[in-house]
N, C-alpha and C positions, 0 to 999 in steps of 0.2 A: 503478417505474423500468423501460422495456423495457430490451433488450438491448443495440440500440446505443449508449444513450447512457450506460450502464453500461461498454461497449466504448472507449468515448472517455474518461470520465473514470478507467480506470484505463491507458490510453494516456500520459495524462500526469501522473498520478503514478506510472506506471513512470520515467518520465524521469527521477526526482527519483532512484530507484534503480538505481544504473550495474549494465551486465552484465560481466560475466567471461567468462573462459574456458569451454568446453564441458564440463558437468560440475560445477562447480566448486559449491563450499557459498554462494558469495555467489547463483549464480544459481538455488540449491535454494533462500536467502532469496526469491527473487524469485516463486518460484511459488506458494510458502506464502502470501508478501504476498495476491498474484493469491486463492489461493484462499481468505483467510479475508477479503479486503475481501469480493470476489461475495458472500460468504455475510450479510456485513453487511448490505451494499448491498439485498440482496434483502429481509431484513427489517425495515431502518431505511434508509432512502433519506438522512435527516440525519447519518447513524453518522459519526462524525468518524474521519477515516482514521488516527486515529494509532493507532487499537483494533486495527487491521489488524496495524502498523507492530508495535505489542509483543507481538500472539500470534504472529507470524512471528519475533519476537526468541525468543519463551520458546520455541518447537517445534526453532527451531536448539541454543537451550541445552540444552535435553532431549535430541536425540540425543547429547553429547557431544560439536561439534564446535567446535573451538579456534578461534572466529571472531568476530571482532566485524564485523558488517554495515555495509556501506559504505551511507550514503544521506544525502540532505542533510534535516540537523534542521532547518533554518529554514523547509523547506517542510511538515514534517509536526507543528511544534509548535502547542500552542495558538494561533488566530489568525493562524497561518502561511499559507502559499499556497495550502494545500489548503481550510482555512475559508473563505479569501477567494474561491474557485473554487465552491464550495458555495452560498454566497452569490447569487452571480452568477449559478448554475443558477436555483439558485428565487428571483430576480425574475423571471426568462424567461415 
């Protein structure tokens, strides 16, 4: 997968994860997301994003921070928006 279209589809499953305030533990969730999907991404182009989704949940749990992560489940569950956006790449 080159870069931009790696660059695009986590464009819009950021969307799917609202930002916060500057600083804040939801948008430290947000960067973890970012940096554990790339890493997916990079070596399974199929990797279903919710892999992403719960090592950014367990890295927030591990430092200790009293947050449950804001994001919408409907679009990163099985067969959710994000499957169905997967899909839609690879008939292209």
């Amino acid at each position: 997968m080159n870069a931009a279209t790696m660059t695009r589809w986590l464009e819009e499953e950021l969307s799917h994860i609202p930002r916060a305030e500057k600083g804040s533990v939801q948008n430290e969730f947000r960067m973890l997301y970012t940096y554990h999907r790339r890493r997916h991404l990079a070596h399974d182009p199929k990797a279903p994003a919710r892999i992403a989704l719960f090592a950014a949940i367990r890295a927030i749990e591990a430092g200790s921070h009293a947050l449950t992560p804001s994001f919408e489940w409907e679009f990163f569950r099985a067969g959710g928006g994000s499957a169905q956006m997967m899909k839609l790449a690879q008939s292209d």
